[in-house]
N, C-alpha and C positions, 0 to 999 in steps of 0.2 A: 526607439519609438515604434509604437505599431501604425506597421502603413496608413492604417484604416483611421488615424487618428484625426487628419485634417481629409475630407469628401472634400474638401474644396479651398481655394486660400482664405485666411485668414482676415476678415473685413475688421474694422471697427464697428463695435458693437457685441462681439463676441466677448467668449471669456474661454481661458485656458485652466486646467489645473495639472497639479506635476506630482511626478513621487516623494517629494516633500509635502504633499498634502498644502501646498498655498494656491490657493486660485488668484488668476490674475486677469485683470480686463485689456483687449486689445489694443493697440492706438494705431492711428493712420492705418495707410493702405500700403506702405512699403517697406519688403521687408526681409532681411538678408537671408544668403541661404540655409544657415546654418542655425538660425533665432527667430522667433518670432517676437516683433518690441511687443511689450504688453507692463503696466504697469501693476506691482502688488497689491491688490484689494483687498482679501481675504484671508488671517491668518491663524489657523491651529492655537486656542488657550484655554489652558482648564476652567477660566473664570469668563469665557467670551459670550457677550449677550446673543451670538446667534447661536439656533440649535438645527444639525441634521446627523439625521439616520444615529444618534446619542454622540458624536464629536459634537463640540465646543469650538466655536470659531470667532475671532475679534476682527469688525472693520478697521481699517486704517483710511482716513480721510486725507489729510493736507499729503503732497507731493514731498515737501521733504521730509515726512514720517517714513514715508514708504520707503525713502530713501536709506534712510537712517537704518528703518527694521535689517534690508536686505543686505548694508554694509557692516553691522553686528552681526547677522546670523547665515546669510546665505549668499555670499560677495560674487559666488559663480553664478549669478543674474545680474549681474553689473559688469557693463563690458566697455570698451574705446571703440565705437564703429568708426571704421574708417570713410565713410560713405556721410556723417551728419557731422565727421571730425571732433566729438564728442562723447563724452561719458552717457548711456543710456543704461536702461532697463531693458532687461530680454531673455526671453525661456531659451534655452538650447532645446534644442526639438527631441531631443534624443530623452531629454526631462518630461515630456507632455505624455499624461494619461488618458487626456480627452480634452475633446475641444467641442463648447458649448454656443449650438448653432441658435440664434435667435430665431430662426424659421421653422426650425425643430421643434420647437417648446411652441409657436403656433397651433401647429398638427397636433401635437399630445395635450393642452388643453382644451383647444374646441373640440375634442372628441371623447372628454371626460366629462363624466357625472358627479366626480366627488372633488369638486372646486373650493377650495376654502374662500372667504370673503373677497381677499384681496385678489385671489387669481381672477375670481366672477369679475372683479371689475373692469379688471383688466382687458377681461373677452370683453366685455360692453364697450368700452370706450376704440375697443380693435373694431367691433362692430357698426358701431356709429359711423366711425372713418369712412369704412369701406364702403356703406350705404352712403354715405356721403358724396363719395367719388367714384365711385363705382370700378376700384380697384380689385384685382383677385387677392385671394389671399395670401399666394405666393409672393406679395409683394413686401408685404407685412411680418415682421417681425417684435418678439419679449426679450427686451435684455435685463441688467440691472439684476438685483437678488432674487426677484422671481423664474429669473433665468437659471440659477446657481439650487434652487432650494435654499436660498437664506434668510429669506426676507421675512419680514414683520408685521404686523398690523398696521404700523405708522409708517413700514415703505413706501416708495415714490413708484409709480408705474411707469415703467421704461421700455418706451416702445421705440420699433427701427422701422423706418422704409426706405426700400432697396430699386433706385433708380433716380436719375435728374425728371422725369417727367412725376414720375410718384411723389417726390416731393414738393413737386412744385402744385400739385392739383392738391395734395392732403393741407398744406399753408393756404392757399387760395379756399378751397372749404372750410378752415378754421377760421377765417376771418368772418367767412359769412354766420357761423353759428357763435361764435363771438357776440356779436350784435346783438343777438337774440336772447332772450332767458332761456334756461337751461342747464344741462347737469355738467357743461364746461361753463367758465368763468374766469376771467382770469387774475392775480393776486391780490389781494387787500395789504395796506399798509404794513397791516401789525404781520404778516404772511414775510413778506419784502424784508422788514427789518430780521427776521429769524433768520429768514436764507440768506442774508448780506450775512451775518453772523457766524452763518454754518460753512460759508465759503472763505471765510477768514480778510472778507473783502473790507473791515471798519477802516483801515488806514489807510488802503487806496483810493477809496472813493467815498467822497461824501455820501449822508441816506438819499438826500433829496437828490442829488447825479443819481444815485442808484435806481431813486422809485422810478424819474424821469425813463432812464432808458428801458426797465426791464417791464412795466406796466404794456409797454407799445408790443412785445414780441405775444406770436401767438401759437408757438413750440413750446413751449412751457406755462402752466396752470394750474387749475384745480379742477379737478374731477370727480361727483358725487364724494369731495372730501377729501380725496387723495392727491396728494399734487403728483403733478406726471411732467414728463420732459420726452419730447419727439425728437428724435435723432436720425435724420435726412442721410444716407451714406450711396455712393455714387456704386453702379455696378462696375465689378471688374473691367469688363469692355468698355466703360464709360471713362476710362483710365490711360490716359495714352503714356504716362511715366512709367518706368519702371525702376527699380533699387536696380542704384549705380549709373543707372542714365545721366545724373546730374550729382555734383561733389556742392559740401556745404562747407563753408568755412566762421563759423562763429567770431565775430569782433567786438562781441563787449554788450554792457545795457546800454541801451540810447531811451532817450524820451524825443518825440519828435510831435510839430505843429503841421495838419494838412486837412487835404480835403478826399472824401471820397470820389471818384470817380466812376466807380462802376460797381455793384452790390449785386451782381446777378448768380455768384457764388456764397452769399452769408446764412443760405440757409441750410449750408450743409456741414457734417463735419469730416476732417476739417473745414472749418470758412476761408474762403479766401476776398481780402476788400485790395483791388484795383486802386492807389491812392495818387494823388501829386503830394512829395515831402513838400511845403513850403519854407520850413525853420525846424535846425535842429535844437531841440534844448537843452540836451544833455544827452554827452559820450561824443565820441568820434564827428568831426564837422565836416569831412570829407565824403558823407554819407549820403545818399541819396533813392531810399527803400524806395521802391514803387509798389508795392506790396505791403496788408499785415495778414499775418495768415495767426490762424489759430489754431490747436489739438483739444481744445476744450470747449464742450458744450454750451457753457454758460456764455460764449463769446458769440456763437448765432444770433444773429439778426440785431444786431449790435448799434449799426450806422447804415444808412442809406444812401444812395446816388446823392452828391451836392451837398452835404453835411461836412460841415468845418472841424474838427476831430484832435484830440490831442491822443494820445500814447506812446507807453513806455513798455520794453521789451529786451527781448536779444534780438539784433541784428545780423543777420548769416549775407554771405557772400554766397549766391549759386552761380556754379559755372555749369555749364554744360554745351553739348551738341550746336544749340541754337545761340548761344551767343551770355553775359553774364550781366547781372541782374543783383539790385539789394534787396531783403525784406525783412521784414520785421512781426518776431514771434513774439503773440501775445499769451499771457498763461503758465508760464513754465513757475515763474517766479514770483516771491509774495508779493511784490511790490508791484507788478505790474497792473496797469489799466489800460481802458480803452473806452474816453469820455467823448461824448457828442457835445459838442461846443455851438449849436442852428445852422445855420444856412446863412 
């Protein structure tokens, strides 16, 4: 791998590509020495709806497509971390061509003149934020296929902010202009039922759970027509884990009855919700998650302090340093959810 390939570690948010010509998007914030986890997004096909520089390339959507692709054709990004005790996704670094910085593609569009439609908007809706909160722009980051050169007309705008205080002032001014008429909005029914659709979410959750919970968040919407999703990611130093500090041990899906306790991490990814289990419902009854964490976007801002809560997951055992703890992963799997039940 050339030195020069990661300036910096590897956030969520980013995207990788490899001498296989697959791009892949990152996940989490930890991550072994010798891989970076990132899961396949982007793959090389004569027939693929996206086009750069005259290569052909096909998304792959659901998890276990991605899964499936890289177990067919390229098993050396499928690995046993001993650190999550599980089978993951992960570039060997020695595989990485480039690594595609969200903060990057800031600098290179707002200093360009020849912007196609979708990128213009992109800057606008970057622009609005930061007049918003009066953030710099080093804070702000493009991820998603605008980031890659892959994207579409019908792409989503996929933007990142980089710090616990950034994110918490960019939500706090989307509420306010929320309120407001204007060129954010947030989804309409027939909007709702497409994206339940697209996330393959019909059999976990009813639409009506669906509209309820996903209407209330204000990280994801519609912008002059484009729907967009904001991705809250904590800076390095904001990080006090590190890969290997703490060992995972996986015990099965559980579906569990509780209540949130403390939401002061959901609007980031990962999210982490603070819970009391009250009843398990299914899997292991010696279980007792105080935690649901998520790697998936669509899981922010999910439930609130004092909200009564059902979900279903994997459940990992951490042990580490400070003492051991259960939680519960929401996202991995189709079948999982994470329904708000009131107060």
């Amino acid at each position: 791998m050339n030195n020069n390939a990661f300036p910096r570690q590897a956030l969520e948010g980013d995207f990788i590509e490899t001498t296989d010509s697959l791009i892949l998007d990152v996940k989490g914030l930890l991550h072994p020495p010798d891989r970076v986890i990132a899961y396949v997004r982007y793959v090389p096909h004569p027939h693929g709806e996206r086009l750069r520089q005259g290569q052909r390339f096909r998304k792959l959507y659901d998890l276990d497509e991605r899964r499936s692709f890289l177990s067919e054709c390229f098993r050396d990004y499928l690995y046993f971390d001993p650190v999550f005790n599980r089978e993951m996704q992960g570039v060997p670094r020695n595989k990485v061509v480039k690594h595609y910085d969200p903060s990057d593609k800031v600098r290179q569009m707002t200093g360009s003149s020849t912007l196609d439609r979708l990128e213009a908007r992109s800057v606008e809706l970057l622009d609005l934020l930061r007049s918003a909160t009066n953030l710099p722009t080093a804070h702000f980051g493009i991820s998603g296929s605008l980031l890659v050169g892959l994207h579409t007309h019908a792409s989503d705008l996929d933007l990142v902010l980089y710090g616990r205080d950034s994110g918490t002032r960019v939500v706090e001014a989307l509420e306010t202009i929320l309120l407001r008429s204007g060129p954010i909005r947030r989804y309409r029914a027939a909007e709702l039922w497409r994206l339940r659709e697209s996330r393959l979410m019909s059999k976990s959750v009813t639409f009506e759970d669906f509209v309820r919970l996903e209407e209330r968040k204000s990280l994801q919407g519609v912008f002059c027509e484009s729907e967009y999703f904001i991705r809250c990611v904590k800076n390095p130093n904001e990080i006090s884990e590190r890969y290997g500090d703490n060992t995972y041990l996986p015990l099965g899906q559980t579906a569990i009855e509780g209540i949130v306790v403390n939401d002061s991490e959901a609007i980031f990814t990962p999210s982490i919700y603070a819970i009391k289990c009250n009843r398990v419902l299914e899997g292991p009854e010696d279980i007792d998650p105080s935690q649901i964490v998520s790697f998936r976007g669509r899981f922010c801002q999910q439930a609130k302090t004092g909200e009564r809560i059902l979900a279903k997951g994997l459940v990992e055992r951490v042990m580490g340093p400070v003492g051991e703890y259960s939680r519960l992963v929401i996202g991995e799997g189709r079948n999982d959810y994470f329904i708000v039940r009131g107060r």
